[in-house]
mmCIF file of the N, C-alpha and C atoms, coordinates in Angstrom:
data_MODEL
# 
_entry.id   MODEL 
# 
loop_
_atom_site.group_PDB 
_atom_site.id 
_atom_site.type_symbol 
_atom_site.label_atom_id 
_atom_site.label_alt_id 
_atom_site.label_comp_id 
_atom_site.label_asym_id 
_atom_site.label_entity_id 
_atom_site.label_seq_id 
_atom_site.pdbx_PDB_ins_code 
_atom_site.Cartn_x 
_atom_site.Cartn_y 
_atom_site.Cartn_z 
_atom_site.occupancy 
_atom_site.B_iso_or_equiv 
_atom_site.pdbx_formal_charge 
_atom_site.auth_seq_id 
_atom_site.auth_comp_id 
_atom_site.auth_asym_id 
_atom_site.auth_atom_id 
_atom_site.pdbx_PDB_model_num 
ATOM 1   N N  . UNK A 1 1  ? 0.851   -1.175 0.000   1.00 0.00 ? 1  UNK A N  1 
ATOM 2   C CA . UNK A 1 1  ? 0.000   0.000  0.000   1.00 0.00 ? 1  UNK A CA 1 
ATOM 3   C C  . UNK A 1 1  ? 0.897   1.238  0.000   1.00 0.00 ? 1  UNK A C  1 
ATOM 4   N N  . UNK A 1 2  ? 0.426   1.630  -1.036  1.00 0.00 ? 2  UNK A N  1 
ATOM 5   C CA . UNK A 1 2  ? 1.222   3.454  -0.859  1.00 0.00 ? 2  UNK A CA 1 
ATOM 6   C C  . UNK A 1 2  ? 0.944   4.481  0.786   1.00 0.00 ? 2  UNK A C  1 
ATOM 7   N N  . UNK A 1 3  ? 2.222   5.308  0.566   1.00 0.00 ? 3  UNK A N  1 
ATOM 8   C CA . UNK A 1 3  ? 1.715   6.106  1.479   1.00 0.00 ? 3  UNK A CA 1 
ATOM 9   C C  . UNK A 1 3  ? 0.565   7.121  0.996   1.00 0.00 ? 3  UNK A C  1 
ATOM 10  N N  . UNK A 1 4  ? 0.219   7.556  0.508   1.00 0.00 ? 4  UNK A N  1 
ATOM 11  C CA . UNK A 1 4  ? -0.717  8.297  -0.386  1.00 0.00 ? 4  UNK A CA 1 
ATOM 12  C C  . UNK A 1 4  ? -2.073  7.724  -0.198  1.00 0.00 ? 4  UNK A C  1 
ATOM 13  N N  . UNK A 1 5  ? -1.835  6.235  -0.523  1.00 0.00 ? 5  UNK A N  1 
ATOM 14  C CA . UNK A 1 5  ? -3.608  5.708  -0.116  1.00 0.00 ? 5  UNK A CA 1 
ATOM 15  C C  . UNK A 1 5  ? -3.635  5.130  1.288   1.00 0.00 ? 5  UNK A C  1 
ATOM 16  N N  . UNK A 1 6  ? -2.470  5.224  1.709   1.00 0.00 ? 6  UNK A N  1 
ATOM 17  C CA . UNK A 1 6  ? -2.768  4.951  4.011   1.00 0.00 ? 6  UNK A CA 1 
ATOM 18  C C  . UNK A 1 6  ? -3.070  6.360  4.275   1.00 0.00 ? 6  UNK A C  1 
ATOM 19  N N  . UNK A 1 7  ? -2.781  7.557  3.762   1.00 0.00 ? 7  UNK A N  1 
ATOM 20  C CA . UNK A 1 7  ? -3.136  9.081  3.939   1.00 0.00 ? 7  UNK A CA 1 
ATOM 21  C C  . UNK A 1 7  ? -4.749  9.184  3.731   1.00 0.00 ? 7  UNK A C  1 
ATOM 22  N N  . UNK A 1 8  ? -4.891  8.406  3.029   1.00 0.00 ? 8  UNK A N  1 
ATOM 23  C CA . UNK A 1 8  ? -6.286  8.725  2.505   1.00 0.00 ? 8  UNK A CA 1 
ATOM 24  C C  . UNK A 1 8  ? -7.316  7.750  3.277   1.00 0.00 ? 8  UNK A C  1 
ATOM 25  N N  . UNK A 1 9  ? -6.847  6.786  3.540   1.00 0.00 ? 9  UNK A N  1 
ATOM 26  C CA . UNK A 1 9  ? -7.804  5.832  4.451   1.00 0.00 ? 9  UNK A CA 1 
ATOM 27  C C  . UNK A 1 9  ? -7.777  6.604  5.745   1.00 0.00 ? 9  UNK A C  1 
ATOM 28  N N  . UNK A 1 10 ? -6.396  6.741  6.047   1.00 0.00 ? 10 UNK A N  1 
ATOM 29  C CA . UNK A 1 10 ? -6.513  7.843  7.553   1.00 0.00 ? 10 UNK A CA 1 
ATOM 30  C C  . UNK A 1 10 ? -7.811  9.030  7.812   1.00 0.00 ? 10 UNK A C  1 
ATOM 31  N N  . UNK A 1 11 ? -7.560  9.669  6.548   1.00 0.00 ? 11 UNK A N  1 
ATOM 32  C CA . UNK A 1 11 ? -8.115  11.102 6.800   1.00 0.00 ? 11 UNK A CA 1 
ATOM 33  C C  . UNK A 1 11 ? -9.824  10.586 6.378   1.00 0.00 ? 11 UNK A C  1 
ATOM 34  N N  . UNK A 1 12 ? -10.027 8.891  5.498   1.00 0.00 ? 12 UNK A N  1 
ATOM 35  C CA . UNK A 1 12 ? -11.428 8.839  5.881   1.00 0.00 ? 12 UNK A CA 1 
ATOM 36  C C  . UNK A 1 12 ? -11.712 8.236  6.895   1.00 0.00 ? 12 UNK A C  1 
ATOM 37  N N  . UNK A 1 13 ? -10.933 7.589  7.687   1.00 0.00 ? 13 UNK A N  1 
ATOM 38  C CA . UNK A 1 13 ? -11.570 6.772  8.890   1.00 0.00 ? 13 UNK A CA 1 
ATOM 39  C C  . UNK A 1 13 ? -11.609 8.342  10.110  1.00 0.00 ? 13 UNK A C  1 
ATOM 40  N N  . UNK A 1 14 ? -11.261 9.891  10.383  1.00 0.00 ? 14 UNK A N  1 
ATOM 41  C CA . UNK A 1 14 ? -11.101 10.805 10.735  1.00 0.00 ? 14 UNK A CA 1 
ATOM 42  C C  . UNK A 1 14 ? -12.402 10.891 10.115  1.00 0.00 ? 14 UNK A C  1 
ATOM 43  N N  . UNK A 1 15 ? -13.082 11.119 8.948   1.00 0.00 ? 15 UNK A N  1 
ATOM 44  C CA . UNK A 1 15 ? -14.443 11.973 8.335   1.00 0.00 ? 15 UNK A CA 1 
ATOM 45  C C  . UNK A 1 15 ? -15.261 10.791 9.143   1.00 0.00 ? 15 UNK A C  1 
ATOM 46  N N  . UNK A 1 16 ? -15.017 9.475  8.772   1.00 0.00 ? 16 UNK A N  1 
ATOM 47  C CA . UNK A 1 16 ? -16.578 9.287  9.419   1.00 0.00 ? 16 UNK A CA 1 
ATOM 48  C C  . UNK A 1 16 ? -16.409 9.172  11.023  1.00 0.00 ? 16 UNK A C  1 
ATOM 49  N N  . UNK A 1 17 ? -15.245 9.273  11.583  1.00 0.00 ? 17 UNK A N  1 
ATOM 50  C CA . UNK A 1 17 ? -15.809 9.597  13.325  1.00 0.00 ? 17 UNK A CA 1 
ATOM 51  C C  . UNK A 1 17 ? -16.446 11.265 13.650  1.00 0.00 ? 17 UNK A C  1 
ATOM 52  N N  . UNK A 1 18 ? -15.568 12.101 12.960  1.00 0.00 ? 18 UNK A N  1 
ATOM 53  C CA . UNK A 1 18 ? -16.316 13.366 12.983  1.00 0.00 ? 18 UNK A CA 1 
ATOM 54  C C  . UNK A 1 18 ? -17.597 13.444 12.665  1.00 0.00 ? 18 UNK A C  1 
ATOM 55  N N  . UNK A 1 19 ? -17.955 12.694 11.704  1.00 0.00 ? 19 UNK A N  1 
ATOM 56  C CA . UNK A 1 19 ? -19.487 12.513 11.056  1.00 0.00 ? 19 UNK A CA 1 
ATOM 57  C C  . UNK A 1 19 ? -20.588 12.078 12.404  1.00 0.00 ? 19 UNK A C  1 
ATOM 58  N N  . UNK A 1 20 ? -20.108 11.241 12.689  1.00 0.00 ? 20 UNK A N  1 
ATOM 59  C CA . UNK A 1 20 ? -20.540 10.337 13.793  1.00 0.00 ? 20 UNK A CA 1 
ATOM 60  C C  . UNK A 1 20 ? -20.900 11.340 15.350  1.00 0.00 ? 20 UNK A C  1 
ATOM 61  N N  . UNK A 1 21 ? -19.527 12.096 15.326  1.00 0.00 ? 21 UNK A N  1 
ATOM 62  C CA . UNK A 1 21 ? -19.535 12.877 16.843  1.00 0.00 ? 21 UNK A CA 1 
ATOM 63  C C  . UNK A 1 21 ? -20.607 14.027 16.280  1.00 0.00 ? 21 UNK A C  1 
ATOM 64  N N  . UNK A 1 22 ? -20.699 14.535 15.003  1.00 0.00 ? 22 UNK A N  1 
ATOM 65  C CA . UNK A 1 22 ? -21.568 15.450 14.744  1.00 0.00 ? 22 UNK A CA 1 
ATOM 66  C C  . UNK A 1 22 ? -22.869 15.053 14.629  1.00 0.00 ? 22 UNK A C  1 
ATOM 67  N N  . UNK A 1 23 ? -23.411 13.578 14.329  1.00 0.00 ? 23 UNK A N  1 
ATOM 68  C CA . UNK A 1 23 ? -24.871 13.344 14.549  1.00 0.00 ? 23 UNK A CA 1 
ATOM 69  C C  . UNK A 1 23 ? -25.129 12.719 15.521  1.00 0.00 ? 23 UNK A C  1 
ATOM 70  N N  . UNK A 1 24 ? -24.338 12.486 16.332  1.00 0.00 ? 24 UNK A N  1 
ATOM 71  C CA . UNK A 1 24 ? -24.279 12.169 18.115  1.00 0.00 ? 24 UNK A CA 1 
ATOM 72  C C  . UNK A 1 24 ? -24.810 13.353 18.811  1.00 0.00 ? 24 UNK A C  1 
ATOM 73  N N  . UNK A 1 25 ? -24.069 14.163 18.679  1.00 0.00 ? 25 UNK A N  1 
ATOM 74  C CA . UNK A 1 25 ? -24.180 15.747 19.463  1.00 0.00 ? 25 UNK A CA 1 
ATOM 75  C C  . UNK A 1 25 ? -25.445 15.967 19.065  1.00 0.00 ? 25 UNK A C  1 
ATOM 76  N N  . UNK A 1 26 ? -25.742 16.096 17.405  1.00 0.00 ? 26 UNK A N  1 
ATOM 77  C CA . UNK A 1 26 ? -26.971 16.443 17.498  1.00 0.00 ? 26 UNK A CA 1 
ATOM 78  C C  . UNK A 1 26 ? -28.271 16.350 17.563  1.00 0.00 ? 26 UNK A C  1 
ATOM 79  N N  . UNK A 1 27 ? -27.955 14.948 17.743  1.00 0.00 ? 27 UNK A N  1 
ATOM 80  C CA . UNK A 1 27 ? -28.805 13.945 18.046  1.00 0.00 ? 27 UNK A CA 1 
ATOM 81  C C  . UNK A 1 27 ? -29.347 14.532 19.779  1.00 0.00 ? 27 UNK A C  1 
ATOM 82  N N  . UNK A 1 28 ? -29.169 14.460 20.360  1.00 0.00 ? 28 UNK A N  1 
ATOM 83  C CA . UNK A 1 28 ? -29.043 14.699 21.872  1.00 0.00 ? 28 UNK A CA 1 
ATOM 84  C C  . UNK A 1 28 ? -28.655 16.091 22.247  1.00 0.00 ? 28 UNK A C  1 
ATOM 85  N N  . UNK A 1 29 ? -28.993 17.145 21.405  1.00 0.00 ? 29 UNK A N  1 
ATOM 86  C CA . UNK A 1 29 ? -28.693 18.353 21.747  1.00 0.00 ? 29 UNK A CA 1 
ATOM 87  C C  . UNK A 1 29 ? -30.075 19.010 22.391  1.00 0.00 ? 29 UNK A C  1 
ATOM 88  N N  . UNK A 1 30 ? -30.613 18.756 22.093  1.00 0.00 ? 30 UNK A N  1 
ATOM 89  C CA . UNK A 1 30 ? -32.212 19.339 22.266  1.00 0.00 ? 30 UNK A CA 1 
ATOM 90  C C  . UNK A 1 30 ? -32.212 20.849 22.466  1.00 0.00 ? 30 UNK A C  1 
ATOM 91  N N  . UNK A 1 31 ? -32.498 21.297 23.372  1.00 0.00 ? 31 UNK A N  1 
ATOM 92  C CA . UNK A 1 31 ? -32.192 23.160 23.509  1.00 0.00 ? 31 UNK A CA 1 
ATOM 93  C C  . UNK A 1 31 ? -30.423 23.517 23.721  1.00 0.00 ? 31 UNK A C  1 
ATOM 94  N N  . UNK A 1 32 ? -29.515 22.474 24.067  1.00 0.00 ? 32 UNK A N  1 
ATOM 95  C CA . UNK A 1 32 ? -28.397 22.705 24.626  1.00 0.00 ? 32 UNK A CA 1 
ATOM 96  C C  . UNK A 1 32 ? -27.134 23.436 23.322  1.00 0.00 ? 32 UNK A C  1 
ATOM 97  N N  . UNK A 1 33 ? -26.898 24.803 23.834  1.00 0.00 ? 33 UNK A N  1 
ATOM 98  C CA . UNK A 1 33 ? -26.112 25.268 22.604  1.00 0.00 ? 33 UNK A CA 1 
ATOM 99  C C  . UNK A 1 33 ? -24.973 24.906 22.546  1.00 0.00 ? 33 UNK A C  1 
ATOM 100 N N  . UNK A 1 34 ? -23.726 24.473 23.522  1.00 0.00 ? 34 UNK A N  1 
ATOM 101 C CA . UNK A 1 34 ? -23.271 23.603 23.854  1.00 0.00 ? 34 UNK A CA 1 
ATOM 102 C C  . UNK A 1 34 ? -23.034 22.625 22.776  1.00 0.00 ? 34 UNK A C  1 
ATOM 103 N N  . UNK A 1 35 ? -23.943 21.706 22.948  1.00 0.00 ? 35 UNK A N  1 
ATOM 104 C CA . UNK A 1 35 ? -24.123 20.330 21.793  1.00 0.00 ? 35 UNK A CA 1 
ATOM 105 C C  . UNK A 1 35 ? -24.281 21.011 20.581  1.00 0.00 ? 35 UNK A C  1 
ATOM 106 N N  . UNK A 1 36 ? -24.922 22.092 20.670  1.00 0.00 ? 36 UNK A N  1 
ATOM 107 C CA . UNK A 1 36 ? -25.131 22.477 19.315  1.00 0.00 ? 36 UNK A CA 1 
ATOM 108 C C  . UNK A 1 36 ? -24.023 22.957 18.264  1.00 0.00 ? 36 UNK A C  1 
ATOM 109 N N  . UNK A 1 37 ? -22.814 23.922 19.060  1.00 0.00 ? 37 UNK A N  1 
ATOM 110 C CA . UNK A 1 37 ? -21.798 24.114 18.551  1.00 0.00 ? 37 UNK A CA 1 
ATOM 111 C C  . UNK A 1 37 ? -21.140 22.941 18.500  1.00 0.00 ? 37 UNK A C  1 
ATOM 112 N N  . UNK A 1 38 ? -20.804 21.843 19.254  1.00 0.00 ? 38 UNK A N  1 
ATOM 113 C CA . UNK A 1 38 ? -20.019 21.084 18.929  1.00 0.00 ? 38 UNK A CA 1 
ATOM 114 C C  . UNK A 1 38 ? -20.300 19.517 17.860  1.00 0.00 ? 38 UNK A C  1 
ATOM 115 N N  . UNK A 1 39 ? -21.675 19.482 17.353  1.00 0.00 ? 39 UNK A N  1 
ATOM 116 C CA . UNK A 1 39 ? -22.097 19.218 16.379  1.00 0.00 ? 39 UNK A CA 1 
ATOM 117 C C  . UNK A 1 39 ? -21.989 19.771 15.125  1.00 0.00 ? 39 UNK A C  1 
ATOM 118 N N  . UNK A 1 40 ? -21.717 21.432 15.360  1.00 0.00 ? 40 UNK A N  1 
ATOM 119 C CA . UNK A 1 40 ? -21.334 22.329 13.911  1.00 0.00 ? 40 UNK A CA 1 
ATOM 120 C C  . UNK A 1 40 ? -19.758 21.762 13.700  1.00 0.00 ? 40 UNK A C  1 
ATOM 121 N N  . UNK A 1 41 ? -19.305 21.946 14.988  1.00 0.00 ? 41 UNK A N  1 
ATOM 122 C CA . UNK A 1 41 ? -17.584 21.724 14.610  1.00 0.00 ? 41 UNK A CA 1 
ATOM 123 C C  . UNK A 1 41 ? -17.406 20.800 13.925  1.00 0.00 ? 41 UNK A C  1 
ATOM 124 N N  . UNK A 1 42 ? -17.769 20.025 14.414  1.00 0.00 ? 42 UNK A N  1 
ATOM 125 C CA . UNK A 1 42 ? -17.370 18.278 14.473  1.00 0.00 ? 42 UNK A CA 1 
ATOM 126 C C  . UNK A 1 42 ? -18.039 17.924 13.040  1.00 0.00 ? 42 UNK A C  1 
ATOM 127 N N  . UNK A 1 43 ? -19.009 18.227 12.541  1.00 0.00 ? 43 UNK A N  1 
ATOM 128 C CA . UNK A 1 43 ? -19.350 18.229 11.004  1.00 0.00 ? 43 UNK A CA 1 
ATOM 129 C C  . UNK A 1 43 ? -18.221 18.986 10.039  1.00 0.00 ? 43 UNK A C  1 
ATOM 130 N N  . UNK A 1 44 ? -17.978 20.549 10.367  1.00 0.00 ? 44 UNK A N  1 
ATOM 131 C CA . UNK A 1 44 ? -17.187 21.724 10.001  1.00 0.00 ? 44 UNK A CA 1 
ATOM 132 C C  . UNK A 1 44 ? -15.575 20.253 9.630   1.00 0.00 ? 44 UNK A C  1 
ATOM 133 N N  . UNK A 1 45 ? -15.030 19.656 10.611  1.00 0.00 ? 45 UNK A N  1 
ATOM 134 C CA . UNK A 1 45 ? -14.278 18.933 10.476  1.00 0.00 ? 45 UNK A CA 1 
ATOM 135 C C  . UNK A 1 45 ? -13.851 17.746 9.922   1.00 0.00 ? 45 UNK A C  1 
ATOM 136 N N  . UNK A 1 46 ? -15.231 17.209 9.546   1.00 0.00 ? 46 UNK A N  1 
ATOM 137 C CA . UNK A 1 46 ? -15.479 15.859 8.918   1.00 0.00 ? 46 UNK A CA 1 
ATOM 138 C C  . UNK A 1 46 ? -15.459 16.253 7.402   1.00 0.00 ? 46 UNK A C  1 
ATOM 139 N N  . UNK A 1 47 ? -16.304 17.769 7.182   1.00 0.00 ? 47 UNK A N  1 
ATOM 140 C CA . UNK A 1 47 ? -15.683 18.234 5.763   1.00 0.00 ? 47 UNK A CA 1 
ATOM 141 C C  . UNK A 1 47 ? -14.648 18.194 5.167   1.00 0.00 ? 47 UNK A C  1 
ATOM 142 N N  . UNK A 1 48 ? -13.684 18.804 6.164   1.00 0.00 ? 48 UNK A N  1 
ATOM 143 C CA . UNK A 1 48 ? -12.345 19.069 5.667   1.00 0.00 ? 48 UNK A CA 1 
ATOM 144 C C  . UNK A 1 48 ? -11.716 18.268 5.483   1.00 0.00 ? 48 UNK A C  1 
ATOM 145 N N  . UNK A 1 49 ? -11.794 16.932 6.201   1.00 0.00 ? 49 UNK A N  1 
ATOM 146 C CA . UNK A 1 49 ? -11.108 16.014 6.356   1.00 0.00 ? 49 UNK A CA 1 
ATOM 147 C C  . UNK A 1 49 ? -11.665 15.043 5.155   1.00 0.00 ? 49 UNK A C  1 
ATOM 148 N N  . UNK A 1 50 ? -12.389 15.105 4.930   1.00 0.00 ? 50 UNK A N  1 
ATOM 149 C CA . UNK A 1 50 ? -13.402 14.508 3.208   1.00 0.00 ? 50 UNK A CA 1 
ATOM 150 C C  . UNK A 1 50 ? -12.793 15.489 2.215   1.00 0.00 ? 50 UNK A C  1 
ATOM 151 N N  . UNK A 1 51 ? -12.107 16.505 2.461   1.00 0.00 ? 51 UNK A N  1 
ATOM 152 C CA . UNK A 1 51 ? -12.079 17.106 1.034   1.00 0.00 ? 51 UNK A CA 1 
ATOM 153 C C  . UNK A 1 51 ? -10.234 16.738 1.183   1.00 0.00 ? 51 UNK A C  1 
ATOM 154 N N  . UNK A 1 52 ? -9.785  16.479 2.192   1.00 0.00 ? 52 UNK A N  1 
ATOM 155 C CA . UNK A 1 52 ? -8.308  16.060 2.114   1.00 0.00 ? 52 UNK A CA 1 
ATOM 156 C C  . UNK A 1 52 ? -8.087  14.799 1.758   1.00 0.00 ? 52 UNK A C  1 
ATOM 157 N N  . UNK A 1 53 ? -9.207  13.772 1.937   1.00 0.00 ? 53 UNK A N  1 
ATOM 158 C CA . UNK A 1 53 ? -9.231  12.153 1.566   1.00 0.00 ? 53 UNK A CA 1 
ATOM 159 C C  . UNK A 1 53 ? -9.397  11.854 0.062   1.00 0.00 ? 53 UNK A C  1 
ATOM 160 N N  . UNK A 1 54 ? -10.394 12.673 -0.564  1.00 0.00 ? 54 UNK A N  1 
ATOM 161 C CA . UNK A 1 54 ? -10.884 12.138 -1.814  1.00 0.00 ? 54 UNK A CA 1 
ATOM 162 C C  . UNK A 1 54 ? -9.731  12.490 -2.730  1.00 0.00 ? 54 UNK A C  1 
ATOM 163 N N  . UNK A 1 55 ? -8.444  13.347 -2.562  1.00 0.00 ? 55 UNK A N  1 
ATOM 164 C CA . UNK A 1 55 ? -7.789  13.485 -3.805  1.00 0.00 ? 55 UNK A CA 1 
ATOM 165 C C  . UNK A 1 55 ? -6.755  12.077 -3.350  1.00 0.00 ? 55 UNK A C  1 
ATOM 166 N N  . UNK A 1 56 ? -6.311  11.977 -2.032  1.00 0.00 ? 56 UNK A N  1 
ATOM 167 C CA . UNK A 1 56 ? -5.771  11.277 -2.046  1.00 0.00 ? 56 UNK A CA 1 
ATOM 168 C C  . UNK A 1 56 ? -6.073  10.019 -2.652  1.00 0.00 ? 56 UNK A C  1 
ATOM 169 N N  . UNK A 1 57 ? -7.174  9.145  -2.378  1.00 0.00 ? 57 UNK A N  1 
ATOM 170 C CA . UNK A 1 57 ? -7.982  8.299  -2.522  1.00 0.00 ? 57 UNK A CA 1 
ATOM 171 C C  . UNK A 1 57 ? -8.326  7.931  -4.326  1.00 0.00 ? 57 UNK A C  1 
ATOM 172 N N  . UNK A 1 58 ? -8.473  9.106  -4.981  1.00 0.00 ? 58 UNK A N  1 
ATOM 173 C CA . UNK A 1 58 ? -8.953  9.299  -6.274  1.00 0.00 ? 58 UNK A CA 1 
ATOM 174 C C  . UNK A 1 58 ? -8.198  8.221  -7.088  1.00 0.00 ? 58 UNK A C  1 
ATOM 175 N N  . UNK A 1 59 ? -8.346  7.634  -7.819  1.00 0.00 ? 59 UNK A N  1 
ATOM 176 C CA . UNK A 1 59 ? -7.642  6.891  -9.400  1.00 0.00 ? 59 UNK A CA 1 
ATOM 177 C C  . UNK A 1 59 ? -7.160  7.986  -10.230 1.00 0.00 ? 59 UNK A C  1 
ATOM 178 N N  . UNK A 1 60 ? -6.196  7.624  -10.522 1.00 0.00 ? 60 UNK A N  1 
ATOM 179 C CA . UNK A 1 60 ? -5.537  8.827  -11.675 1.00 0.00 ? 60 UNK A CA 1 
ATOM 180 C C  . UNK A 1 60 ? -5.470  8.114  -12.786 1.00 0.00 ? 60 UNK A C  1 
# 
């Protein structure tokens, strides 16, 4: 395995726990703003970390 596609498995096994902590939080946020910001983050992070995986990941 390249380092390039262990970079890319990394940074997706990182998107879907962020994914996860973000529909956790908001799952169980109910009025709490609290949960609420840290459901924005934690999504906000699972993005980034999806937009750093897929080039790696990509077929050329």
């Amino acid at each position: 395995m390249s380092q390039r596609r262990a970079l890319g498995g990394l940074f997706s096994v990182l998107t879907v726990a962020f994914a996860a902590v973000a529909v956790w939080a908001a799952a169980g946020a109910g009025g709490s703003l609290r949960r609420w910001v840290v459901a924005a983050a934690a999504a906000a992070l699972g993005a980034w970390f999806a937009t750093l995986a897929w080039p790696l990941l990509r077929r050329h």
